[in-house]
C-alpha positions as CSV (number, residue, x, y, z in Angstrom):
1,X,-19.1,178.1,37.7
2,X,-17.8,175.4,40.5
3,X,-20.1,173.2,42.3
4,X,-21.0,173.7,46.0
5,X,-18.4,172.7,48.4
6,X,-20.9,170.1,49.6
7,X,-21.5,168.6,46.2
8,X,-17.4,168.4,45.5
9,X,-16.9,166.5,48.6
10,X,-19.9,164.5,47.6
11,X,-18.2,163.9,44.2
12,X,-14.7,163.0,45.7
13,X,-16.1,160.9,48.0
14,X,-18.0,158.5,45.0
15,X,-14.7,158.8,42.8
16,X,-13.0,157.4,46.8
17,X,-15.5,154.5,47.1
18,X,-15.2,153.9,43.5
19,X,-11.5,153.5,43.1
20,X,-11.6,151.5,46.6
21,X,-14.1,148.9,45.3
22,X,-12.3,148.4,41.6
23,X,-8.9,148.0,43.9
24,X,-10.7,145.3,46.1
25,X,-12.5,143.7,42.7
26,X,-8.8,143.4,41.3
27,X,-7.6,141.9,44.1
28,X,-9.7,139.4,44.6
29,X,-9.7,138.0,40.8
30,X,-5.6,138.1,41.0
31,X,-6.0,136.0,44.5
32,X,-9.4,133.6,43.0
33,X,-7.9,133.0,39.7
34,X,-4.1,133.0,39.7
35,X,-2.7,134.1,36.2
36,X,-2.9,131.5,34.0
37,X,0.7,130.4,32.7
38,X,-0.6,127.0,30.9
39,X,-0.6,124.9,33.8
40,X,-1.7,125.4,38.0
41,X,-0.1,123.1,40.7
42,X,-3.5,122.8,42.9
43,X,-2.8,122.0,46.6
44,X,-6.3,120.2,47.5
45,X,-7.8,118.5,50.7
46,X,-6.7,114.7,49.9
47,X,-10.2,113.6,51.4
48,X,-12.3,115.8,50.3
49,X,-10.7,117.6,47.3
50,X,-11.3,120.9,48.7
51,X,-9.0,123.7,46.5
52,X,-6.6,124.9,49.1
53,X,-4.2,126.6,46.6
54,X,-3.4,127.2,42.9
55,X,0.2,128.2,42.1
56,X,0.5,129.0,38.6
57,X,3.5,127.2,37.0
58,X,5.7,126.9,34.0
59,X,6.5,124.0,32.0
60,X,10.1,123.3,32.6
61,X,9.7,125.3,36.5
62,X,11.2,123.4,39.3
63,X,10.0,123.0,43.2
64,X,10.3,121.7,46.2
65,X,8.6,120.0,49.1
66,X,10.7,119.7,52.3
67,X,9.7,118.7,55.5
68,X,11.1,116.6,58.6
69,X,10.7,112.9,58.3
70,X,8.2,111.5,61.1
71,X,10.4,108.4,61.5
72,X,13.5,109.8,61.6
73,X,13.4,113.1,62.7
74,X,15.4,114.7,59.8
75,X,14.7,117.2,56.8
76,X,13.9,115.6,53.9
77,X,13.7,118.1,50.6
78,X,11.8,116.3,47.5
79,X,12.7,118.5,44.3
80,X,10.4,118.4,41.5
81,X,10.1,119.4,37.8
82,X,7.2,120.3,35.0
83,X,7.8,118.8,31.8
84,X,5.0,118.7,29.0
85,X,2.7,118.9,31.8
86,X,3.9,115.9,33.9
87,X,5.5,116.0,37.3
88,X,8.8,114.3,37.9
89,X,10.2,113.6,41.0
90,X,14.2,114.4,39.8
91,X,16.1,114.7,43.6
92,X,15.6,114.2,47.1
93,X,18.1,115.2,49.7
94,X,17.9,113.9,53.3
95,X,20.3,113.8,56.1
96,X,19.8,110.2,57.5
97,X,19.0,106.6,56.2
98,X,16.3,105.0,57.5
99,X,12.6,103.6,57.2
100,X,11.0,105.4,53.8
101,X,14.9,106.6,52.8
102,X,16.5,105.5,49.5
103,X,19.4,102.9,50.2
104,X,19.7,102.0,46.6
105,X,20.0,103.3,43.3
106,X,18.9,102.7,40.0
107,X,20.1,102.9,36.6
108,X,21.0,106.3,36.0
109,X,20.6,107.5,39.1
110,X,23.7,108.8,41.7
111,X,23.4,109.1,46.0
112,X,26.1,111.3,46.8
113,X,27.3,112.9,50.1
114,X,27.1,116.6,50.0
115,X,29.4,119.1,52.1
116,X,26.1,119.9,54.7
117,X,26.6,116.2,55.5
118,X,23.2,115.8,53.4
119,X,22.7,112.8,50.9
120,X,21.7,114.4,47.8
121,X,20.2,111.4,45.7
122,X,19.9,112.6,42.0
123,X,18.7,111.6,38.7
124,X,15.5,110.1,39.4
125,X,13.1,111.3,36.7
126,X,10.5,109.3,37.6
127,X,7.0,110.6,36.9
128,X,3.9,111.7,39.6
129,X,0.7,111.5,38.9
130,X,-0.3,113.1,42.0
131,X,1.7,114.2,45.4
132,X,0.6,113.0,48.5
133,X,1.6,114.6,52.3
134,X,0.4,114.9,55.8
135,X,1.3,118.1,56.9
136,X,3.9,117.9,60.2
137,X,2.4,118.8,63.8
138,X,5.8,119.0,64.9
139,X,7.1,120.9,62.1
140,X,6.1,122.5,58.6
141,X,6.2,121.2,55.1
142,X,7.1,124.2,52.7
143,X,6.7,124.1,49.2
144,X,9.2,126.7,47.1
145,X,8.4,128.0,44.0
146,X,10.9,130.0,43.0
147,X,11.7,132.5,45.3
148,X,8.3,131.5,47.2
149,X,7.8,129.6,49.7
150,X,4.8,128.5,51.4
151,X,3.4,127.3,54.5
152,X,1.4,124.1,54.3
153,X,0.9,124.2,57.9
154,X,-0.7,128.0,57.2
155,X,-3.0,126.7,54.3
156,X,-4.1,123.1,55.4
157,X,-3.6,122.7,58.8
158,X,-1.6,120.1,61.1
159,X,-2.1,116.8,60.2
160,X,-4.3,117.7,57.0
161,X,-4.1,114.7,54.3
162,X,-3.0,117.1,51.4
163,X,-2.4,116.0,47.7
164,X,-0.9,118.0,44.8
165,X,-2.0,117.7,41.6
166,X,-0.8,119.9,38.3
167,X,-3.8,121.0,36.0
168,X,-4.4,122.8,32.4
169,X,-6.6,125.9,32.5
């Protein structure tokens, strides 16, 4: 014998709200606590180390961080690399010499002129404890992951004093 129409839309209505609330619980665990992958580049507040993103990464995944240089008013894109848990700066392209722009290079290391008209300046391998930015007014720094990019402007604010940091579970 079937139930009341009254108690089926009851019942329908509970399974609804029941289905809505798990959805919304695994949401918000994906979004709280990215997967973990061994290691979590943390964006944080560089004052106050307030979290302002984790981005699960893998050892041996590259990024970026590109932005315009406040001196001289030019993109700058700093690439970086996880290796046994250690950032290295490896590469930084920029379009213009100038104050806080490589003129030199080291041993190992090569500035060549790219086709864009960029300066590509390669083989740097040097290791970063943390990363350290003030996000642009004028204009954004992005950090790409991948095929991600992402807004530090969106996250942090303009002028935030943000720092990077890479972390173990």
């Amino acid at each position: 014998m079937r139930a009341p129409r009254r108690e089926r839309l009851f019942n329908r209505r509970a399974v609804q709200i029941a289905v809505a609330i798990l959805v919304a619980t695994a949401i918000f665990s994906i979004f709280a606590h990215p997967p973990q992958t061994g290691l979590t580049l943390e964006l944080l507040d560089g004052d106050t180390g307030r979290l302002y993103g984790a981005f699960p990464v893998a050892e041996g995944e590259a990024f970026s961080v590109s932005f315009v240089h406040s001196v001289n008013q030019r993109e700058v894109e700093e690439f970086y690399r996880v290796e046994q848990g250690v950032l290295y700066l490896e590469a930084c392209r920029f379009y213009s010499f100038g104050a806080g722009m490589a003129t030199e290079t080291g041993p190992g290391e090569q500035l060549r002129r790219m086709e864009d008209g960029s300066m590509l300046l390669s083989g740097l391998h040097r290791e970063m404890g943390a990363l350290s930015y003030i996000v642009g007014t004028v204009s954004d720094h992005l950090l790409s992951i991948g095929d991600r990019q992402y807004s530090l402007r969106d996250l942090c604010g303009q002028n935030a004093v943000v720092r990077f940091v890479l972390r173990r579970p």
